[in-house]
C-alpha positions as CSV (number, residue, x, y, z in Angstrom):
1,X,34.1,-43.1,-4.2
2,X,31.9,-40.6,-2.1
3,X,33.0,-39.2,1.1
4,X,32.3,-36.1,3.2
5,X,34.3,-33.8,5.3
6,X,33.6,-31.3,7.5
7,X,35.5,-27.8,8.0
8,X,34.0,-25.8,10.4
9,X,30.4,-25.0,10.3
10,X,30.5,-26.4,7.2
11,X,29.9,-30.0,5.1
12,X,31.1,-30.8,2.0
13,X,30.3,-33.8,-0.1
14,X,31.9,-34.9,-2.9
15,X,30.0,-37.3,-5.3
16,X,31.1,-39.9,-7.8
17,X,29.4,-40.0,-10.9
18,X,27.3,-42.6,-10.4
19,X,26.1,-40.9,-7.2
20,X,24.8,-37.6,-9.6
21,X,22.8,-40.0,-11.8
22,X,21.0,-41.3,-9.0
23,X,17.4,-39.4,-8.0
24,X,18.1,-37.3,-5.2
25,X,16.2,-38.4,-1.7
26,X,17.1,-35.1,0.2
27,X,14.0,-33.7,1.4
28,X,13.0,-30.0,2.6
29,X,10.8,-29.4,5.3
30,X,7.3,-27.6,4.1
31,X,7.4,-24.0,4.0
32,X,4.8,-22.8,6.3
33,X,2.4,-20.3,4.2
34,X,3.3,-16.8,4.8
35,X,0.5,-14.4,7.1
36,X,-1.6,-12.1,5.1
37,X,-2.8,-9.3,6.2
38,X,-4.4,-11.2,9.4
39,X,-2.5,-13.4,11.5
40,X,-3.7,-16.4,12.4
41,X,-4.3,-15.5,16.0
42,X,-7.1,-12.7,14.3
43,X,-4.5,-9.4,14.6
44,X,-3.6,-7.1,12.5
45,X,0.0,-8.3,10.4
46,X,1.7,-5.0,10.6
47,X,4.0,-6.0,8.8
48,X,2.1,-7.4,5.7
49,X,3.8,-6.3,2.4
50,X,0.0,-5.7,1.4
51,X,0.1,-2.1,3.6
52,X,2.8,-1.1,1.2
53,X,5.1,0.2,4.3
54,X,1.9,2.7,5.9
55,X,2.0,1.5,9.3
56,X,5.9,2.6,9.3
57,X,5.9,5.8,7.9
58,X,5.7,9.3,9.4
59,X,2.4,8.7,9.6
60,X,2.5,5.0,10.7
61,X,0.7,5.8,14.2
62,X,-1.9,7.3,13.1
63,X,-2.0,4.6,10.2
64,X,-2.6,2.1,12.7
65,X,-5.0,3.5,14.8
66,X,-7.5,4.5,11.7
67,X,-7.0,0.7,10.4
68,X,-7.8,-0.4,13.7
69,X,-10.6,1.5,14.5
70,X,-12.4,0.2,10.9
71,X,-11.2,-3.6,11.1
72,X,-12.5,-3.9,15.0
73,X,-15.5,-1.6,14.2
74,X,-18.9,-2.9,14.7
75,X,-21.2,0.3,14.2
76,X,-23.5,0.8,10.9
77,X,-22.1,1.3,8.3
78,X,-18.4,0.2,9.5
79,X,-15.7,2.6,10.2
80,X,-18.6,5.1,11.2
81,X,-17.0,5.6,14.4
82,X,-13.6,6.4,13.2
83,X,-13.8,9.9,11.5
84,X,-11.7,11.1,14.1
85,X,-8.4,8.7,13.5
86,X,-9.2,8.9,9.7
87,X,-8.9,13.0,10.4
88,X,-5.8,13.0,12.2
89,X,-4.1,10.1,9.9
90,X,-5.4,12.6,6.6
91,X,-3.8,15.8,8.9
92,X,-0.5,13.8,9.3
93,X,-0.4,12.8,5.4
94,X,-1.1,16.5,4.3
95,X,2.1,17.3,6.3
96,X,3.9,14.9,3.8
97,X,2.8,15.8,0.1
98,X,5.5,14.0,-1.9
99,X,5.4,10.8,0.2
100,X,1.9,10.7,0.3
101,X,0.9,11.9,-3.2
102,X,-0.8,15.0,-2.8
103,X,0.9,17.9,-3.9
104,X,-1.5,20.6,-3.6
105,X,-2.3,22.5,-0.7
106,X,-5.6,21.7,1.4
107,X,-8.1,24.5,-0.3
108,X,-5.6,25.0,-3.6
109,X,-7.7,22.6,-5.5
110,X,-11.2,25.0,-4.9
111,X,-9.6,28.1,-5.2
112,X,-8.2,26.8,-9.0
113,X,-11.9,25.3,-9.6
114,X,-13.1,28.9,-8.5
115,X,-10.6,30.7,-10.7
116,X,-11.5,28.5,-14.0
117,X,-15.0,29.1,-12.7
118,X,-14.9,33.0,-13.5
119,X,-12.7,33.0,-16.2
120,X,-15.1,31.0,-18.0
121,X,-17.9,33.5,-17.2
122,X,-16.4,36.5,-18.4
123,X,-14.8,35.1,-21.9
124,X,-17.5,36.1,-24.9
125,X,-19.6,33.7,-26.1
126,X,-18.8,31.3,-29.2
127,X,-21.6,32.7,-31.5
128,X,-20.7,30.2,-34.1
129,X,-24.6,28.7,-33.8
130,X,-25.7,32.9,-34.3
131,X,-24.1,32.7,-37.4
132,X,-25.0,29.9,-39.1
133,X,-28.5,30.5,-38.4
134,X,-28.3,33.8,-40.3
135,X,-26.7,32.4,-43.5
């Protein structure tokens, strides 16, 4: 015989066995589709997983206002009006360069370009095609 009782905040229901071979009939209510990166009301879902935790980081203000300014923007080509958020959101991130994956120094990366550069120049020559020539 299957009977319920209640403790609390809680129900519990205990079932005969003829009860368990019977299809259940409970039913859940439809999971409403989670938001992407757009909400359905046309802002921006800060939260999205898709943003990978930007818009909350050290840098998440300026985040925000440099994806804002290209979503919203209307100019040719888009974003073109932003340079000045993407600059300050690429300022922040250089202040951050093991959170934000760039470990060099702004400038370090010419200066070792440069340096490879001359090094090159002044080793000698591989005269290897000189010499088989001669032979």
């Amino acid at each position: 015989m299957s009977y319920c009782k209640e403790e609390g905040k809680d129900k519990i229901v205990f079932l005969t066995p003829e009860d368990l071979q019977k299809p259940s009939t409970v039913t859940f209510p439809a999971e409403d589709e989670p938001p992407g990166l757009m909400l359905p009301n046309g802002e921006i879902n800060w939260e999205c997983p898709c943003l990978g935790g930007m818009a909350t980081g050290p840098c998440g203000v300026e985040f925000r206002e440099a994806f804002s300014c290209f979503h919203y923007s209307t100019t040719e080509p888009k974003g073109s009006d932003c340079f000045d958020s993407f600059k300050a959101m690429q300022d922040c991130m250089s202040n951050y360069p093991t959170l934000y994956g760039n470990d060099e120094k702004p400038g370090e990366e010419e200066e070792e370009e440069a340096t490879k550069n001359e090094s090159d120049e002044s080793a000698p020559k591989d005269s290897s095609s000189e010499v088989k020539s001669k032979t």
